[in-house]
N, C-alpha and C positions, 0 to 999 in steps of 0.2 A: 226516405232519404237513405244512402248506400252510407255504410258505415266507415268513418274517420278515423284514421290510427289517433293514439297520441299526442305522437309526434307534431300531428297537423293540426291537430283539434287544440292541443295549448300550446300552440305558437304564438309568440310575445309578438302583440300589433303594434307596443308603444316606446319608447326607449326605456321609462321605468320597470317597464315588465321585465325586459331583458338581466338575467341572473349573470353575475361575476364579471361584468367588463363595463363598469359605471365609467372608469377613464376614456370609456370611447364616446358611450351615451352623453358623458356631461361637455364633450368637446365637441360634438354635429349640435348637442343646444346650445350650446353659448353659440357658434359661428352660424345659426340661424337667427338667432336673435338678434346678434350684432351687423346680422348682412353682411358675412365675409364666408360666403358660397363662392366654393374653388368649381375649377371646372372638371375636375379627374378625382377622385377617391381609389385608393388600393388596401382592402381588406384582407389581414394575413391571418392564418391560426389554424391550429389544429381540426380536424372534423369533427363535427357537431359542436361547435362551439359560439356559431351563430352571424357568421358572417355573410350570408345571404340575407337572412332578417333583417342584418343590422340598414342592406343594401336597402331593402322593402321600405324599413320605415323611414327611412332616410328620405326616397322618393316621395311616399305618404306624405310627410313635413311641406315637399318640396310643392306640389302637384294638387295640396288641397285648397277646397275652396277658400280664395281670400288668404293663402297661401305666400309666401313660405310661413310655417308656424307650425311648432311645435302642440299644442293643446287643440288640434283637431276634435270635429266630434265622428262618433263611431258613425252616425246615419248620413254623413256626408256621401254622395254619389261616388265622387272621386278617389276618394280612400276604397269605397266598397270596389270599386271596380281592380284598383289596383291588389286588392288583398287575393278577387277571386281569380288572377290572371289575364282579363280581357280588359284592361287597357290600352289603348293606342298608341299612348307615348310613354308606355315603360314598355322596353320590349327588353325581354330576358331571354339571353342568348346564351350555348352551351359550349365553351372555347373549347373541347375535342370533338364535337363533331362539326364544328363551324372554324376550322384551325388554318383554313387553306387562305390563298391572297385574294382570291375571286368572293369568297364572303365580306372579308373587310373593302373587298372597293365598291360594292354594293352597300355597303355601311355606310362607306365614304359620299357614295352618290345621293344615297338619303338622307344623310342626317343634314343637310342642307335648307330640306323644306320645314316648314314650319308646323311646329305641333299642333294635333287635331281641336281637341280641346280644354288642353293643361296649358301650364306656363312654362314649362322644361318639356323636351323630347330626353327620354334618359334611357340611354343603353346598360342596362346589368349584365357583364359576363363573368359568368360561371368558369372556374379553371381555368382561369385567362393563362396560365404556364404553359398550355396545351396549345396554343399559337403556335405557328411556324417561325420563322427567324424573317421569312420573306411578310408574311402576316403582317411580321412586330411593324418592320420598317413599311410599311404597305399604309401602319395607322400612326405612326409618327407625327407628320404634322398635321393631319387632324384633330390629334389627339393634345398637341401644342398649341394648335390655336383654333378649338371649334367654332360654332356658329353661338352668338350669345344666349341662344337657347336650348344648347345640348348640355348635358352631363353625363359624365363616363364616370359607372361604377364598377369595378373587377374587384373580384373573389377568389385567392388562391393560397394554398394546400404549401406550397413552393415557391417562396419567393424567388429562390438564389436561382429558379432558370427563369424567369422574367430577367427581360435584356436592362442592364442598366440605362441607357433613353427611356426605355416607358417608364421606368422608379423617380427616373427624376424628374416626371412630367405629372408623378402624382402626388399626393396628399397619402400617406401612407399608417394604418391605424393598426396595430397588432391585439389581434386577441389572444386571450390567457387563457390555459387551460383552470375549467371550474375547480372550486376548489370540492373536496367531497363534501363538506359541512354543510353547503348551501347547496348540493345533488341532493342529498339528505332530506333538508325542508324544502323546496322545491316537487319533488316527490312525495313528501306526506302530504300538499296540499293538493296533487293532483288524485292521491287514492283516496280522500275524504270527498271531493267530489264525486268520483266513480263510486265510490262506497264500497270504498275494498278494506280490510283489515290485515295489515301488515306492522312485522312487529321490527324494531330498531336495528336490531342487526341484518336482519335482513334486506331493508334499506341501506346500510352500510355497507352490505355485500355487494349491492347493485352498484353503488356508487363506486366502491374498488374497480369491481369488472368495467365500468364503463372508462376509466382511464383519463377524468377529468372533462367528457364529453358529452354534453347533454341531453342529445339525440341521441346515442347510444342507451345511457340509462332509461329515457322514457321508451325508447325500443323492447328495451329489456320485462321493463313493468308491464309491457302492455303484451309482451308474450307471456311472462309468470300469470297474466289475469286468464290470459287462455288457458295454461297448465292447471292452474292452483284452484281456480275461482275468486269466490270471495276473500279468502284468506291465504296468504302467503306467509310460510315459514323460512327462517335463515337457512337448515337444507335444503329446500326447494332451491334455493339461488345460489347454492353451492356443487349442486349437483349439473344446474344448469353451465355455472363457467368453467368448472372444472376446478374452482378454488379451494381451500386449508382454511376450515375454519378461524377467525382470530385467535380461540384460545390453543385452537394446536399449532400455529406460527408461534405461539410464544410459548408453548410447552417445548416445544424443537430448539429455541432460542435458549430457554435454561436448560437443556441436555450437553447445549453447546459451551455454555459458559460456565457449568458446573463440571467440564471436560471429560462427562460419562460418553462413550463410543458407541457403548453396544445399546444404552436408552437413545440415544438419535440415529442408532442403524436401524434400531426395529421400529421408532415413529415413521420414517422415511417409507420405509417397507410397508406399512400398513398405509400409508399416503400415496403408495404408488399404486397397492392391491385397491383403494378405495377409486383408482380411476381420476385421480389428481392430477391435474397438468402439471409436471413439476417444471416448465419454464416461468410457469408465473408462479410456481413455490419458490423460485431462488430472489425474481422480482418483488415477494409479499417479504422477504427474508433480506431482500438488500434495505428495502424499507423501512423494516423495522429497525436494524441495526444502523441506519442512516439515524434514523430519531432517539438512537441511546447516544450516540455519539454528538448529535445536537442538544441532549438531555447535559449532556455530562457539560459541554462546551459553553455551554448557555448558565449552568448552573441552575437547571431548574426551569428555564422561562418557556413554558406552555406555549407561548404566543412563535414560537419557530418550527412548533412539530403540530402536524395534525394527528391526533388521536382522539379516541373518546376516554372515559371515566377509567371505563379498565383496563384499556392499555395504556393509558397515565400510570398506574397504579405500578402495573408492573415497568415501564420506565425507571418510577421510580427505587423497586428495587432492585432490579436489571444494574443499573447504572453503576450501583455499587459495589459490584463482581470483579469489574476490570477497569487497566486504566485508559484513556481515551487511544494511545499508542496500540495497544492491543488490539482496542474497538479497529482502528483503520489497520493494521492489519489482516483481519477479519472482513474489512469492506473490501482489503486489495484483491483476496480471492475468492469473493464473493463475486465481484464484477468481471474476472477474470472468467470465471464459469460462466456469466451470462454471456459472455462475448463466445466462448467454445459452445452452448448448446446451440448453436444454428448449424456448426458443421459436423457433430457427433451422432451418431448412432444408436450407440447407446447411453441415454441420456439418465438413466438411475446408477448408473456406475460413476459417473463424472458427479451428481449430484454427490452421493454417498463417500467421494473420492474428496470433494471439496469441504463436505461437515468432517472432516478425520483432518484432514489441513487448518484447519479453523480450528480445529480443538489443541492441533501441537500447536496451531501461533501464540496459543492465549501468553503462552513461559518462554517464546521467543525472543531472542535480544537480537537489538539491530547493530548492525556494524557499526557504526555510530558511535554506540554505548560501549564495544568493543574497542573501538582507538580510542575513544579517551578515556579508558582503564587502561588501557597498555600505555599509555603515553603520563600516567600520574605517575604507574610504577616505572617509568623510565624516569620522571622527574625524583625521586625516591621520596614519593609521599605516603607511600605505602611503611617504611620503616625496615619492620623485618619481610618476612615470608608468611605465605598466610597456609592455614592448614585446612587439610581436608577431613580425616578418619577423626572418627573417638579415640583411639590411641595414642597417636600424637599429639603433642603437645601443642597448647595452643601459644599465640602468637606471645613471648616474653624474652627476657634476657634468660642469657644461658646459666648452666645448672654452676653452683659458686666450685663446684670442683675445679671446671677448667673456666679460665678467664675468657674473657669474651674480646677476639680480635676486634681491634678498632682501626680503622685506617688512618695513617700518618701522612703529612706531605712526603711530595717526592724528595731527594737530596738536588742539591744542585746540580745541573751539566757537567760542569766545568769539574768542579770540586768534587774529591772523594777522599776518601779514609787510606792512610800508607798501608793499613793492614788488609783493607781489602785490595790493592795493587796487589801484593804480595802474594794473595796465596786465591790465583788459580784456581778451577775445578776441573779436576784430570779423571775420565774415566776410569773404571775400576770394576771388573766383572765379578770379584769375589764380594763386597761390601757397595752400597751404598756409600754414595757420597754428596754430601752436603753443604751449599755455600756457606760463609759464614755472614750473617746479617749484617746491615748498614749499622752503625752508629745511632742516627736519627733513629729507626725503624725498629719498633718494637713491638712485634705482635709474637701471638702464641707458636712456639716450635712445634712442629710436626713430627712424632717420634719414629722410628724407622717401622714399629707394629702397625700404628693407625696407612702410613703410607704402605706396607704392605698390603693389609687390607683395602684399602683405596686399590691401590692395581689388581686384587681380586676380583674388584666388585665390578671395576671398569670392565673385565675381561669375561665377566658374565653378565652383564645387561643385554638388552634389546637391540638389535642394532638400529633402533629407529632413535631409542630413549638412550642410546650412547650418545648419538651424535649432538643433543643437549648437555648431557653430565660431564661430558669428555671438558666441556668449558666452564668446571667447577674446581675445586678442590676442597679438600678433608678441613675442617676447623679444630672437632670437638671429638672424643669419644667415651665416655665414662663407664662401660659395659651396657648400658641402658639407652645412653641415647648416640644416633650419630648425627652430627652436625655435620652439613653442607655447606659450600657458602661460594655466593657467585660474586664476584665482582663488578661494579656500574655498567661496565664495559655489557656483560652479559646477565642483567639482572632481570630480563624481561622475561628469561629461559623457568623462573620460577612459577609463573603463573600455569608454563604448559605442563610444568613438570608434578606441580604439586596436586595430584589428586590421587583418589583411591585403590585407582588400580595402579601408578605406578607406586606407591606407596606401598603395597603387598610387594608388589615382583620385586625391590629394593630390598624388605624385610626377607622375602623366602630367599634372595641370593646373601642376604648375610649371614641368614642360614645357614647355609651350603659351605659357607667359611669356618663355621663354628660357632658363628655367634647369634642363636634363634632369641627370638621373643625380642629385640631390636628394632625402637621405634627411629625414623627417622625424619629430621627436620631441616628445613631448606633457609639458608637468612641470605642476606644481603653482606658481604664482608669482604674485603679485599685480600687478596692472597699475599702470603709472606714476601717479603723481600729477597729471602736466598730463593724462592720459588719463581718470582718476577725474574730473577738476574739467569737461575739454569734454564728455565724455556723459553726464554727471548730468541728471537733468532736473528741472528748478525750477517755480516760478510764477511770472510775472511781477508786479514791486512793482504795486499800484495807487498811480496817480497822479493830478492832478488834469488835466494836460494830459501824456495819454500821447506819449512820444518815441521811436521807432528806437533801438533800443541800441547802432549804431555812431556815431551826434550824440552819444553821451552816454560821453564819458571823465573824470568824476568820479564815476559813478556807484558805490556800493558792491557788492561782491563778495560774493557769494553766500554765501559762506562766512564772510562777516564781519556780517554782516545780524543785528543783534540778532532774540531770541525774539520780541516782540513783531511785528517787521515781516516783510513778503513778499518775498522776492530778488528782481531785475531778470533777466531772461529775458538769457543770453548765447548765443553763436552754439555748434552745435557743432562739433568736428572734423571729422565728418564732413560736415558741410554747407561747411567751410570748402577742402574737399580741390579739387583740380583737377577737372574735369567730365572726364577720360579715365580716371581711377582712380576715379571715385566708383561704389558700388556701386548697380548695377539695384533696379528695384521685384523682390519679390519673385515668383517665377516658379509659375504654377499648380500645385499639384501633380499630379499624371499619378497616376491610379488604379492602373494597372501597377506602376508603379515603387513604388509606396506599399505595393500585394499583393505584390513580389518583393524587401524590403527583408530582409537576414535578419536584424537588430533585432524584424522587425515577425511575419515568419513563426515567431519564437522566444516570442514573447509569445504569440501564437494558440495556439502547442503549448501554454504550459507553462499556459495560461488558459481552454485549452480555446475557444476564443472564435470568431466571425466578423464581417468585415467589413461593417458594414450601411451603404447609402446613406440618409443621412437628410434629407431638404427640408422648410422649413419655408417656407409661406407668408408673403409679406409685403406 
């Protein structure tokens, strides 16, 4: 006798025998038993997964003596016939190369007559998607209302190009892909027959490689029986699919999650020199990382991840590295690379390209976590200002030298104080000039050194880290510390401001004023009221004969100006400051400096974005 693959030789004759799809097996028994045989079946699933067999025994059941019935015996004529192909009334037909209209009406014209020696005439087609569209409609009502002793059995790969009339004219049964666990035992019972010695991993490997398909892994076994002989080792089946042993997917795994670069650049490297397929290294790797993130999610529960003992083992310490956030960002560009290796080239560069991604996500924060930090510190649950250096002081009240500005209510609209009617703020190029505070309003004065200072400091910052500081003002200065202090309006400026590099460039330009070795701190504080009342900016009253607003000291106060009328234009602080502290026009910004901001290079990451020059004629 000519020799039998596998594949053919234990092929399941009975529905028991049949591994991983009992919800199909235990539903053709129950509706033989009950006598509720349809006249169409549609078997769906993946390849090798056993829906041509399942069509075989099906007919077996249908066709055996004293039949329909499940508990056939094997010496039965009729089952024998059907198993060895020669049959009369199962004819098993192959829908691409039988796809045309002239096969189904030749179907059509036979299946009429009466079966030779069965009690069903049973058509089985194979890839029934491979019909034509003319085909489908050609067996429609046939197929709707046969002769009482046909049955249509189809087998297909692709449901969604079967025409929806043939779906709804069947009985429709999907199979699952196997699971590995039962490829696993399934397999050690066929190499204890064959008298092969094969060891568990390497049964595990087979069953990775075959992808959940039956016929593939006994394909597989029964080539290693050729290679290997009697005995097969776990590299022999890894050299064979091109796969990463277990322990080096999760050697790979902790390089990644312990966020070493150059120990997962040089595993990758010696995975690529070893001749590894590395599209099913990202596949073995999305895997994995799929089942820490059901470890984590699950809290433990074994029963959602297939693994063995010791990738349990390392799940469970795996698990406790990162948190599930992390893990799914790690799946996001994991699968993103699997979807790029079909169109790249160079596929060890995109792999190696994608572990260096996976390692920055691990300390990645999503935007998410982003707006609702920025949105507490807008609600002012943050308090003061938070700090970045060892130098600076951490988050407390200020030093008891100078008292710590507190915000007051506003004054009323309407109402003000005669003394602040009365006295104006008229510019003055030789001295500083300074409102005089509200009544109500009682926060710390600003002496004319610390505001000099402040317009120094202004006139040497960054012009990137102006255009935040510029909406602060000075609180505190004791030689040692300087206090900042932003008001609600603009308190969100402290989270971008406060870190270490601009904290140096703060400290080296106070420097530069005289005052080195100067920590500085950022709070939350609302600015004085003569400061509120000199940079507000007004309209000027209309008049009939417009005057200079330093000729005019009766003029009404801005703040006291009924609704109906327009305020009188007054001078501001800053215009009224000395011309040695007054600060510069604002300074071009410098392309470089704008590209190498890291505020600006953090938005691009997290926005994906780029800088574009854009001109507009004028």
């Amino acid at each position: 006798m000519s020799y039998q693959v596998i594949a053919r030789k234990y092929r399941p004759q009975r529905f028991e025998e049949v591994v991983g799809q009992e919800h199909v097996s235990q539903t053709l028994t129950n509706a033989i038993k009950q006598n509720r045989i349809a006249h169409a079946y549609l078997f769906v699933g993946p390849r090798g997964t056993g829906k041509t067999t399942m069509a075989r025994i099906f007919a077996k059941c249908l066709n055996a003596t004293g039949g329909p019935r499940v508990d056939f015996p094997d010496s039965d004529p009729k089952v024998q016939e059907i198993a060895e192909g020669r049959s009369l009334d199962v004819l098993e037909i192959d829908g691409a190369s039988n796809n045309g209209v002239e096969q189904v009406r030749d179907l059509r014209d036979t299946c009429k007559y009466a079966p030779a020696s069965s009690k069903f005439k049973i058509y089985i087609i194979d890839e029934v998607h491979m019909l034509s569209n003319a085909a489908f409609n050609a067996l429609l009502k046939t197929l709707e209302e046969p002769p009482a002793h046909v049955k249509f059995m189809f087998a297909t790969t692709e449901p969604d190009k079967v025409l929806p009339t043939i779906l709804s004219r069947c009985q429709r049964f999907d199979l699952r892909r196997i699971p590995s666990a039962l490829i696993v035992k399934h397999l050690a019972e066929i190499s204890t027959k064959e008298g092969v010695k094969i060891d568990e991993p390497a049964l595990l490997a087979i069953a990775r490689g075959a992808d959940g398909g039956m016929r593939d892994a006994e394909s597989t076994l029964d080539q290693l029986i050729s290679f290997c002989g009697n005995e097969i080792a776990e590299a022999d089946v890894l050299s064979m699919f091109g796969l990463a042993a277990q322990s080096q997917v999760i050697a790979l795994t902790d390089a990644i999650l312990a966020g070493n670069a150059e120990d997962a650049l040089r595993q990758l490297n010696d995975l690529a020199q070893q001749g590894k397929e590395l599209g099913r290294l990202v596949t073995e790797l999305l895997g994995h990382f799929r089942n820490l993130l059901i470890f984590q999610v699950s809290k433990g529960d074994m029963r959602l991840v297939e693994a063995t003992e010791s990738q349990a083992g390392a799940l469970k310490q795996q698990s406790s590295l990162l948190s599930p956030e992390a893990l799914t960002r790690m799946l996001d560009i994991l699968t993103e690379c699997e979807g790029s290796l079909r169109d790249t080239t160079s596929k060890k560069i995109l792999v190696e390209i994608t572990a260096l991604k996976m390692i920055e996500a691990r300390n990645a924060v999503s935007l998410d976590s982003v707006l609702k930090q920025l949105q507490q510190l807008r609600e002012g649950g943050g308090g003061g200002g938070s700090t970045s250096g060892g130098s600076v002081p951490t988050r407390a009240a200020a030093p008891a030298a100078q008292p710590v500005r507190q915000p007051a209510p506003a004054p009323a609209p309407a109402k003000a104080s005669p003394m602040t009617a009365a006295a104006p703020v008229v510019a003055a190029p030789a001295a500083p000039v300074v409102a005089a505070p509200a009544p109500s309003v009682a926060p710390v004065a600003v002496s004319s050194d610390i505001e000099a200072i402040w317009q120094g400091l202004l006139s040497r910052v960054t012009s990137f880290a102006r255009s935040y500081i510029e909406n602060a003002h000075p609180v505190s200065f004791n030689g040692k510390i300087f206090v900042i202090g932003f008001g609600a309006e603009h308190a969100d400026n402290i989270s971008l401001l406060d870190n270490p590099k601009n904290q140096a460039m703060l400290q080296a330009k106070l420097g530069e004023l005289g005052h080195p070795n100067v920590a500085v701190k950022f709070i939350k504080a609302e600015p004085p009221a003569d400061r509120v009342r000199a940079e507000a900016p007004v309209e000027p009253e209309p008049a009939p004969a417009p005057a200079p607003v330093a000729s005019s000291p009766q003029q009404t106060a801005p703040w006291e100006t009924p609704a109906p009328q327009k305020p009188a234009p007054i001078a501001t602080a800053k215009a009224a400051a000395p011309a040695t502290t007054a600060a510069p026009a604002a300074a071009k910004v410098s392309k470089d400096d704008f590209k190498n901001d890291p505020l600006i290079k953090k938005a691009l990451e997290i926005f994906k974005g780029q800088i574009v020059d854009v001109r507009t004629s004028t």
